[in-house]
C-alpha positions as CSV (number, residue, x, y, z in Angstrom):
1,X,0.0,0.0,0.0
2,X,1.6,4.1,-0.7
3,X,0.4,6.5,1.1
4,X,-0.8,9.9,-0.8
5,X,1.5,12.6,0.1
6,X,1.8,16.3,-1.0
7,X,-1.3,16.4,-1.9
8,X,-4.7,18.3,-1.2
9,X,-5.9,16.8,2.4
10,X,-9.0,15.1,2.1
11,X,-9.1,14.2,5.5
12,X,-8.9,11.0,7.2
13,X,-9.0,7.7,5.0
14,X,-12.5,6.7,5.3
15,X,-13.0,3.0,7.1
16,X,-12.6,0.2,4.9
17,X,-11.0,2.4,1.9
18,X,-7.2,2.0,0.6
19,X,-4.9,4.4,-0.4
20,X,-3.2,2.8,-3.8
21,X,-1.3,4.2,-7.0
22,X,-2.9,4.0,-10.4
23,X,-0.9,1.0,-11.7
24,X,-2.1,-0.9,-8.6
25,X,-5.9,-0.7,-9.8
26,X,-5.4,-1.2,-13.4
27,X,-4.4,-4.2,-15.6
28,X,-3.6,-2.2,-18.5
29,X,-1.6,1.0,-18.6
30,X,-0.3,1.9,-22.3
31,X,-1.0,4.9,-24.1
32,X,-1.1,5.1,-28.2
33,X,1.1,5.5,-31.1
34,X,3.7,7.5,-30.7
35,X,4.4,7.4,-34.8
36,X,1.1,7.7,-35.8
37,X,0.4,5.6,-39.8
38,X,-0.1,7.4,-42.8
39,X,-3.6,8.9,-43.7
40,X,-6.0,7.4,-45.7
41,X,-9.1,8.7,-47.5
42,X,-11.1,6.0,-45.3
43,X,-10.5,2.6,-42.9
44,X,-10.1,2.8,-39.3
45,X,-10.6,6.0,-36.8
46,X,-7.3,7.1,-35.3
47,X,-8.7,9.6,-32.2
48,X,-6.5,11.9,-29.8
49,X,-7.0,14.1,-27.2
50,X,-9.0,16.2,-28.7
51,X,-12.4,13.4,-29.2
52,X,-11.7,13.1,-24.8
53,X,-14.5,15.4,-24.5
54,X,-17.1,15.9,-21.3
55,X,-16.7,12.3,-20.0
56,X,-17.7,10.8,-24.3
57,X,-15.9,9.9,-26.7
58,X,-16.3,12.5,-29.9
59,X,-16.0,10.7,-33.3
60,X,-14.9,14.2,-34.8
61,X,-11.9,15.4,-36.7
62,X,-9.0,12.5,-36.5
63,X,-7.3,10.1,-39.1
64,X,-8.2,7.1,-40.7
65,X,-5.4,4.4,-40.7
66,X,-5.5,1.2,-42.8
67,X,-6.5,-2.5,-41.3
68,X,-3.3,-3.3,-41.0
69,X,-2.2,-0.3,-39.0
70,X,-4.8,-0.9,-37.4
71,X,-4.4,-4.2,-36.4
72,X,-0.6,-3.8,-35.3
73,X,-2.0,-0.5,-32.8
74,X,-4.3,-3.1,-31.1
75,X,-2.6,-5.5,-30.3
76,X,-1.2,-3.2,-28.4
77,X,-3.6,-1.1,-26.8
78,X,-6.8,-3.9,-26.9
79,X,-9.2,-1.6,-26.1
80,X,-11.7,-2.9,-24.9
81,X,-15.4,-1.7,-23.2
82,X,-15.2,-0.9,-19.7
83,X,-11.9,0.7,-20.4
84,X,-11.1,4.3,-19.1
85,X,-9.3,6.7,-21.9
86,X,-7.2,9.3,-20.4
87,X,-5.5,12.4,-22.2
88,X,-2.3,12.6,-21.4
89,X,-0.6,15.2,-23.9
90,X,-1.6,18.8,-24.6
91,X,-4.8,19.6,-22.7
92,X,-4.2,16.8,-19.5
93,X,-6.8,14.7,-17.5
94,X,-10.0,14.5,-19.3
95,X,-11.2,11.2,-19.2
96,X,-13.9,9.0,-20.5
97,X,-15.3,5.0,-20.2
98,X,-15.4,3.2,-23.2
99,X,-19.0,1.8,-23.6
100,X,-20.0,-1.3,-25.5
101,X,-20.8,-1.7,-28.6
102,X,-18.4,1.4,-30.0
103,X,-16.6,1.1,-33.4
104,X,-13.1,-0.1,-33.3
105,X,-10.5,2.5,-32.9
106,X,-6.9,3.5,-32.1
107,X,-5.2,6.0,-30.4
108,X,-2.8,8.6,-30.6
109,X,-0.1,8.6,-27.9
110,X,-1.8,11.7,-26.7
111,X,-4.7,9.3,-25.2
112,X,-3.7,6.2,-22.7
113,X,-5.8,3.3,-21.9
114,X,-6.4,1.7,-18.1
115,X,-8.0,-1.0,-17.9
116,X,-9.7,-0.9,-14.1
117,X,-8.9,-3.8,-11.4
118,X,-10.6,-3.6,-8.6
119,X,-12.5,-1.1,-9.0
120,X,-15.5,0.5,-11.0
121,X,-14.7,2.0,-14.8
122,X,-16.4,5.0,-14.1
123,X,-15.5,5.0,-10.3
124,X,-11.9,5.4,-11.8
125,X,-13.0,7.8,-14.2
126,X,-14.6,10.6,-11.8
127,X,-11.8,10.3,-9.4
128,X,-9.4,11.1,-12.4
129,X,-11.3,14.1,-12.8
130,X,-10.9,15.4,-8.7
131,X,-8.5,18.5,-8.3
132,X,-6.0,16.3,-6.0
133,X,-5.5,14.1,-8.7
134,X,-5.7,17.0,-11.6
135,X,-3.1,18.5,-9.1
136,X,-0.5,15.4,-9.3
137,X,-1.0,15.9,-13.4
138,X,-0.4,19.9,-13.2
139,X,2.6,19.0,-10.9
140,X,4.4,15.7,-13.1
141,X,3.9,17.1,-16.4
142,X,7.0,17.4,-18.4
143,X,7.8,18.8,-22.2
144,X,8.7,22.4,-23.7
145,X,6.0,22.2,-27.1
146,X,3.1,20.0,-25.6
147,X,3.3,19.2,-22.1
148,X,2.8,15.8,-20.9
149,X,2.9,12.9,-18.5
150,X,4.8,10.3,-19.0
151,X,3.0,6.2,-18.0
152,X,5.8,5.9,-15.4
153,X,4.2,9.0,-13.5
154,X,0.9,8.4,-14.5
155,X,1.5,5.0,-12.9
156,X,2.2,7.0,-9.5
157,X,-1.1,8.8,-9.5
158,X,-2.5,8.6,-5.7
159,X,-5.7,6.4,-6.0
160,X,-8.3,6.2,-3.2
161,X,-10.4,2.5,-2.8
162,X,-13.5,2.7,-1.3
163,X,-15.4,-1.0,-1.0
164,X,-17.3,-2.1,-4.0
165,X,-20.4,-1.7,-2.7
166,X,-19.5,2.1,-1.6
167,X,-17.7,2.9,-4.9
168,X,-21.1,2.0,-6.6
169,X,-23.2,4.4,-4.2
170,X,-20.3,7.1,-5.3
171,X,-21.2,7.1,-9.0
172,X,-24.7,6.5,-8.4
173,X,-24.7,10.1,-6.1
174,X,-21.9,12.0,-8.4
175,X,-24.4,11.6,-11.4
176,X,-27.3,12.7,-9.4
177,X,-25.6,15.6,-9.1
178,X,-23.7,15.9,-11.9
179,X,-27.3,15.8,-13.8
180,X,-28.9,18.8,-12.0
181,X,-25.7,20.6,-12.7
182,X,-25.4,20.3,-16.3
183,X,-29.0,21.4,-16.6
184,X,-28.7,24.2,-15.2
185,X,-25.2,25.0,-17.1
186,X,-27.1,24.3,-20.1
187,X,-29.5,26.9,-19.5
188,X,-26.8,29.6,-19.1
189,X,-25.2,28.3,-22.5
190,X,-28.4,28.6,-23.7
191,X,-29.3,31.9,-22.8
192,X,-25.5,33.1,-23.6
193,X,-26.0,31.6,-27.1
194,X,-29.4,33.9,-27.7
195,X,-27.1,36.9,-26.2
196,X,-24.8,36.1,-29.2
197,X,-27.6,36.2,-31.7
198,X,-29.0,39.1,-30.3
199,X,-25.4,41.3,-30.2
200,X,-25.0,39.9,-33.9
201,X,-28.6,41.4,-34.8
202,X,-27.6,44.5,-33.5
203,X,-25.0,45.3,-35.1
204,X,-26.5,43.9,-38.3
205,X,-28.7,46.8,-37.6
206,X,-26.9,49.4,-37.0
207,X,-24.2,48.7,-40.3
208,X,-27.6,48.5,-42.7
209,X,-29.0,52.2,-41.0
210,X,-32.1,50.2,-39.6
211,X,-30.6,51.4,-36.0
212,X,-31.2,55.5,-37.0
213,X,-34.1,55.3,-40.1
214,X,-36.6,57.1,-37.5
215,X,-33.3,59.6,-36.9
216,X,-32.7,60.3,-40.5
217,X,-36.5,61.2,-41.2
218,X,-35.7,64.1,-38.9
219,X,-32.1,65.0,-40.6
220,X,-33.2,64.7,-43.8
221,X,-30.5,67.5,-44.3
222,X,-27.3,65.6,-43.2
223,X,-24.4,65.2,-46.2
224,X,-24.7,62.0,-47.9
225,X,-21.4,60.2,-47.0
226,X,-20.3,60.4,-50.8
227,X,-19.8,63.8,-50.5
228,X,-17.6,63.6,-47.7
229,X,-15.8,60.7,-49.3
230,X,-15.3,62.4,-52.3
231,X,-13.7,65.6,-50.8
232,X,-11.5,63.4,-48.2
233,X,-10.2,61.4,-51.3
234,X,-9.8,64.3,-53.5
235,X,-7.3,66.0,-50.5
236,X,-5.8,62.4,-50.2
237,X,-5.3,61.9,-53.8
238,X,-3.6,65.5,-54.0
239,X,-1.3,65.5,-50.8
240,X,0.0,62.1,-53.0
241,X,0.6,63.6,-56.3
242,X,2.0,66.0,-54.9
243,X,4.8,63.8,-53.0
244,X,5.0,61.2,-56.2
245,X,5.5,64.0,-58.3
246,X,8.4,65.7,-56.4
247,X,10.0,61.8,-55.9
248,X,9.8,62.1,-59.8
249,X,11.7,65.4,-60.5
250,X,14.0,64.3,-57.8
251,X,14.4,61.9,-60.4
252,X,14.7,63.6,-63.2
253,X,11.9,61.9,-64.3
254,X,8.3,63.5,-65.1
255,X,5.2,61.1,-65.3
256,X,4.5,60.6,-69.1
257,X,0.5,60.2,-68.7
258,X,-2.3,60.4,-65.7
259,X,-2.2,56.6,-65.1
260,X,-0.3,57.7,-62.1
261,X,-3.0,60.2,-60.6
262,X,-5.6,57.5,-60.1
263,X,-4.8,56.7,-56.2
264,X,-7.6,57.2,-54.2
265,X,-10.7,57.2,-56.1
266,X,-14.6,56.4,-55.1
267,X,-15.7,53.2,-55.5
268,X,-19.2,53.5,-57.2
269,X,-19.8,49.7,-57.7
270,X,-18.7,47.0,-55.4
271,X,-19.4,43.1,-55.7
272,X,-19.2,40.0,-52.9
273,X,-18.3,38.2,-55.2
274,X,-18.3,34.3,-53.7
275,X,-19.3,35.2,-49.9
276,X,-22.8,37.0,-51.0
277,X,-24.9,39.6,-51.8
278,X,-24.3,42.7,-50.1
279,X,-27.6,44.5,-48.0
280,X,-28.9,47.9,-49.4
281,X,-28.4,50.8,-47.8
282,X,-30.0,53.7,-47.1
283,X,-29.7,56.3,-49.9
284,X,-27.5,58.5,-48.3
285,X,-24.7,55.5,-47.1
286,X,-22.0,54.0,-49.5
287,X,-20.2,50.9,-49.6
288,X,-16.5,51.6,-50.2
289,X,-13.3,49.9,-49.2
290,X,-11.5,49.6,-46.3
291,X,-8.3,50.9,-47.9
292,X,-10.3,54.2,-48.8
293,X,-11.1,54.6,-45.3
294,X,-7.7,54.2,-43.3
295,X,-4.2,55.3,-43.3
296,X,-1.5,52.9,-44.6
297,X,-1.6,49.7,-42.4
298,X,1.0,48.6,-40.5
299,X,2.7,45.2,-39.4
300,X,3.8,45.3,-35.7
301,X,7.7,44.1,-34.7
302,X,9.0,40.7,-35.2
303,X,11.7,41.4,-32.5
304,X,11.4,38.9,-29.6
305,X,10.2,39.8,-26.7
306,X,9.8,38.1,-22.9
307,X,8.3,38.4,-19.9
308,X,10.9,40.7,-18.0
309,X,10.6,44.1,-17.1
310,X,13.2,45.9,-19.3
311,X,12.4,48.1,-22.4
312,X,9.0,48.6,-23.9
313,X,5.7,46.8,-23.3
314,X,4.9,44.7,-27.0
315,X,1.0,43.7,-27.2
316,X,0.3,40.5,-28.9
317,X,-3.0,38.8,-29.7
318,X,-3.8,37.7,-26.2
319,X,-4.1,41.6,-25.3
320,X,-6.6,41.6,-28.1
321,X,-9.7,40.7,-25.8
322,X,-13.3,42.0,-26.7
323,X,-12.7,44.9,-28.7
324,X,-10.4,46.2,-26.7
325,X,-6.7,45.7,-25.2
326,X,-6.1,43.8,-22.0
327,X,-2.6,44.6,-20.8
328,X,-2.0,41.8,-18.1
329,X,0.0,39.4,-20.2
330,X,2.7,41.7,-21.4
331,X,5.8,40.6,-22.7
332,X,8.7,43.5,-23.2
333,X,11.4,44.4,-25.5
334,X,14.0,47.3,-26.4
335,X,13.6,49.4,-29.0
336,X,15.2,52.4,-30.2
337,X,13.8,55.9,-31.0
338,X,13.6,54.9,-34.7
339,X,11.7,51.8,-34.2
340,X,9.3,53.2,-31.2
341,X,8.1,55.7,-34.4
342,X,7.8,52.8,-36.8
343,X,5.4,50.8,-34.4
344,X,3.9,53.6,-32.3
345,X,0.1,53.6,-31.6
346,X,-2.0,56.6,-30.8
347,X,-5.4,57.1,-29.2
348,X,-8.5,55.8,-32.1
349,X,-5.6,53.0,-33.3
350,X,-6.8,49.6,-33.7
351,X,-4.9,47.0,-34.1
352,X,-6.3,43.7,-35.5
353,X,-5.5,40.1,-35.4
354,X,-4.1,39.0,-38.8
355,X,-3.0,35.2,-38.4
356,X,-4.2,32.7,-36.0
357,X,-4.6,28.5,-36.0
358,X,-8.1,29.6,-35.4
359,X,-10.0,31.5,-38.2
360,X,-12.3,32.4,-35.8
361,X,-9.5,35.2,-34.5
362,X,-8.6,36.3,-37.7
363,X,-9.6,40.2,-37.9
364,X,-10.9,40.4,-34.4
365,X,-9.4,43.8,-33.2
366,X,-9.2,46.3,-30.8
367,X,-9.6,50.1,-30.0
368,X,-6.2,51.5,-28.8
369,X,-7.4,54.4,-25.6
370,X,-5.2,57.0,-24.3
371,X,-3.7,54.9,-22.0
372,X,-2.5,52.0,-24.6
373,X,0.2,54.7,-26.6
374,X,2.9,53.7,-24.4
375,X,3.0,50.1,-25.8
376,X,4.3,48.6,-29.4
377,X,3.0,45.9,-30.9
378,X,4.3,42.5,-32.1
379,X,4.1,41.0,-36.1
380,X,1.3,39.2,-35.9
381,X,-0.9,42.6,-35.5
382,X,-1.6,45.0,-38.1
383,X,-2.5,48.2,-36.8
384,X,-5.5,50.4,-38.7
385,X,-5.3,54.2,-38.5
386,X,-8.8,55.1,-39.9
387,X,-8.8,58.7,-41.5
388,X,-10.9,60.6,-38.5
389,X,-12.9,63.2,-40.8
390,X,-14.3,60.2,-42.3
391,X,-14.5,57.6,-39.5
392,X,-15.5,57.2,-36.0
393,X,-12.8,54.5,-34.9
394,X,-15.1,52.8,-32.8
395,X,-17.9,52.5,-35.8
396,X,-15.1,50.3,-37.7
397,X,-14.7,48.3,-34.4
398,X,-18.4,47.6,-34.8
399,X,-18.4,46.7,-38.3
400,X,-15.1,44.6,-38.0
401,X,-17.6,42.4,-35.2
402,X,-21.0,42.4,-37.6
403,X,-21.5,39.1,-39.6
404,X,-21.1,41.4,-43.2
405,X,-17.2,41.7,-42.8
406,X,-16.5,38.2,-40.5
407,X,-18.0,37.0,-43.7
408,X,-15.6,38.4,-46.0
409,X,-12.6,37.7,-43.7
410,X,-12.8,34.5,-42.8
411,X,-13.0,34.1,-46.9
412,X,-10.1,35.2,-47.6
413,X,-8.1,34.1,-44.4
414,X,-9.2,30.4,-44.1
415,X,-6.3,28.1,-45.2
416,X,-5.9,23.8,-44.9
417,X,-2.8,24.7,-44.1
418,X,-3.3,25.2,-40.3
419,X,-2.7,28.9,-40.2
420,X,-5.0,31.3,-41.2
421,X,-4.4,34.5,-42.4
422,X,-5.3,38.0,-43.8
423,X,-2.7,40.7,-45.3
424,X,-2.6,44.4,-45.5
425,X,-3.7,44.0,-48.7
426,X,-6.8,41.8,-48.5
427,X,-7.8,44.0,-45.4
428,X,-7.9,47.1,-47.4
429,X,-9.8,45.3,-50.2
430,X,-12.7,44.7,-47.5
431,X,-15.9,46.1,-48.2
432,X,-17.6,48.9,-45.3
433,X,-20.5,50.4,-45.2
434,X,-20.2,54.3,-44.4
435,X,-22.6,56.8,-43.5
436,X,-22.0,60.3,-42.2
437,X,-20.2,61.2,-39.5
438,X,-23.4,62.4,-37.4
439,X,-25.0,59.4,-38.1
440,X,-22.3,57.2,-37.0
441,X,-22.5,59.1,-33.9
442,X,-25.8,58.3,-33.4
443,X,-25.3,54.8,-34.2
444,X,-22.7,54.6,-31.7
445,X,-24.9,55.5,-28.8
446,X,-27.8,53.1,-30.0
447,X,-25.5,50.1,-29.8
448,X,-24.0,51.0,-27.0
449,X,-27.0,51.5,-25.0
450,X,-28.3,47.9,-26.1
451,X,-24.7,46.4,-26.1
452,X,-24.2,47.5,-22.5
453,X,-27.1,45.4,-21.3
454,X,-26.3,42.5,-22.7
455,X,-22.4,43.1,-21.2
456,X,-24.0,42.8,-17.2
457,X,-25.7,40.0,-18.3
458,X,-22.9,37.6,-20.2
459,X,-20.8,38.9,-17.1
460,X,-23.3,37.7,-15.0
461,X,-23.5,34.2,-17.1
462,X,-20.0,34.1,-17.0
463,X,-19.8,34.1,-13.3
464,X,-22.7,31.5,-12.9
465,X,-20.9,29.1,-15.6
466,X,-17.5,29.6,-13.4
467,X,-19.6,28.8,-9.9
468,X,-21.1,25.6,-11.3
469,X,-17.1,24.2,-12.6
470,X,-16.1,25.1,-9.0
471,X,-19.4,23.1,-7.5
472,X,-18.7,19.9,-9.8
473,X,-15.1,20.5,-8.4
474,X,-16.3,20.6,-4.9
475,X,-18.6,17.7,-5.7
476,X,-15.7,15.4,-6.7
477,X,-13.6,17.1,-3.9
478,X,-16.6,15.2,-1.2
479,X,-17.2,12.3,-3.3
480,X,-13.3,11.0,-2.9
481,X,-13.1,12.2,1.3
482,X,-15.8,9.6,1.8
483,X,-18.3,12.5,2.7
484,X,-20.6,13.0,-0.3
């Protein structure tokens, strides 16, 4: 018999229970292939850690392997029902039982396979799942890329016994629980889900002028946008001549037609192309692109940068966080003065997201405040700097959330390759729908009036979602001190 030690005390061992290591109430303890086979177009599942999901196993997203890989993983692993899968690699300590009458399938070495002795499959499973034991995992886990633990250690876990009799009163009470929990979690992902909608229907709104038609009925005498564009482009279009021409006679050279002078003109007619049709718009809006509407992007640093103290905060994409930036995890770097100018950020900034594994990040952004211009940022940012006659920064925020422009991102960035990602260029090519600047004002308020509402409440979700994790935790906490 071992004895638990540096672990959480869960009190006394209860009468009658044992205090054993994993490879003492298993028969099996392997984990999969470490050189995973080939892929093939179809044949046998191949699952990882990923398909260890909420005590099931998910047939979603793996490999197929031929029979004969096949066969030669199970004679190794011989999974069997009854079994318990653990992860083991990456995201560590989900676990689930494997039930009968489940397709054959073999596993990736982020996944191992107990075999129970002695006690109950799903006995073993929960108690895999308590924070002591998610603790020891935390604690032995080894690797620089992936973190993991090794069988050796996993064959040390600390493993309380309870009789048979009381193990099977254990899962019978954790369930019971466990089921009026996930209701009730269900009903806040529920209600977070119709928040989602509703914040997407919102802003729908407001970028198609259905937020402000009762306000333009009584402004029927605000500028069309086009006219505003059309002078701001005009001054653009000049101030650049102006510098390509005197780059020219710097030259020697003189420009032999007006091909040249074309720069910054309106669009008049824009198409979706593959990812739709675009709304209409109120008479007095435009649809025009991005490029039109912003100062020349710009890529952050590809300097490398740590978590001391020394130099110059540099954001990255986890400081990208709702729209706006989130300065807790900051890594720093020195620059010099010439650099600080090339990646400087002033107030009405934003800097958006331009390559992520998940395309789902790809042009999510964020408003830089007064408070953000001491930082830099790092390469995989681009930072925005909308032309403020034109633009309301925080109206392109809105519009870089609405489903009209994820739409046209996530077009262009999704790759098979892994990484997605979107270029200056293709961001300038988006398409924006523009209305004056009194209107956008207006529209500002509008959704942040409804917006702000539905904040308190997804907070309030939030904290209710985070309450019941804690409660299962506490559950399991009880079940495995003998007092549940």
């Amino acid at each position: 018999m071992t004895n638990i030690k540096d672990y959480e005390k869960l009190g006394p061992l209860p009468e009658k229970w044992e205090s054993l290591v994993l490879k003492e109430v298993v028969s099996k303890l392997v984990d999969g292939s470490h050189n995973p086979p080939s892929k093939k177009e179809s044949g046998f599942p191949m699952l990882s850690a990923r398909n260890i999901e909420n005590n099931q196993i998910v047939f979603d997203n793996f490999r197929f392997i031929s029979e004969d890989d096949f066969e030669k993983e199970h004679a190794r692993t011989r999974i069997e029902p009854g079994d318990v899968l653990l992860t083991i690699v990456g995201t560590i300590g989900r676990s689930a039982v494997v039930p009968t009458g489940l397709k054959d399938f073999a596993l990736q070495r982020s996944v191992a396979v107990l075999t129970p002795n002695g006690v109950l499959p799903k006995y073993l499973m929960y108690q895999l799942q308590a924070p002591f034991i998610q603790r020891h995992f935390i604690k032995n886990a080894r690797g620089t890329a992936q973190k993991g633990v090794y069988l050796k250690t996993l064959g040390q876990t600390p493993i309380r016994v309870a009789p048979l009799e009381q193990q099977k009163r254990i899962v019978a009470e954790i369930e019971k629980q466990f089921s009026r929990l996930d209701e009730a979690v269900a009903n806040l992902k529920r209600v977070k889900a119709n928040l989602k909608r509703y914040k997407a229907a919102v802003l729908k709104a407001a970028i198609e002028g259905k937020l402000t038609e009762e306000w333009r009925k009584q402004h029927p005498d605000v500028e069309p946008a086009s006219k505003l564009l059309e002078r701001i482009l005009a001054k653009r279009r000049q101030k650049w001549q102006e510098a390509e021409l005197a780059k020219m006679k710097a030259k020697g050279k003189l420009p032999k037609d007006d091909n040249w002078k074309k720069k910054y003109g309106v669009v008049t007619k824009i198409s979706m192309g593959e990812v739709g049709q675009l709304p209409d718009l109120p008479s007095s809006w435009v649809y025009i692109r991005l490029g039109e509407l912003i100062n020349e992007p710009k890529y952050g640093t590809s300097k490398k940068c740590d978590y001391g103290t020394k130099g110059v905060g540099v954001l990255r994409i986890p400081n990208v966080v709702n729209g706006f930036i989130d300065s807790r995890d900051l890594k720093f770097a020195e620059f010099d003065e010439k650099e600080c100018q090339i990646y400087d950020l002033a107030e009405g900034d934003i800097l958006t997201i331009r390559s992520n594994g998940s395309v789902s990040l790809v042009g999510k952004c964020a408003l830089i405040k007064k408070q953000d211009e001491k930082y830099l940022y790092a390469g995989y940012l681009i930072r925005l700097r909308p032309i403020k006659e034109v633009l309301f920064s925080e109206y392109l925020v809105n519009c870089f959330s609405s489903l009209l422009l994820r739409k046209q991102i996530e077009f262009k960035a999704k790759s098979t390759s892994g990484v997605n990602n979107i270029n200056s260029g293709e961001l300038q090519s988006l398409i924006v729908p523009v209305c004056s600047k009194e209107e956008q004002a207006v529209i500002l308020n509008e959704v942040d009036r409804r917006l702000s509402v539905v904040s308190v409440i997804d907070g309030l979700l939030d904290t209710n979602l985070h309450r019941a994790e804690r409660l299962r935790q506490a559950i399991l906490s009880k079940a495995f001190s003998g007092v549940l």
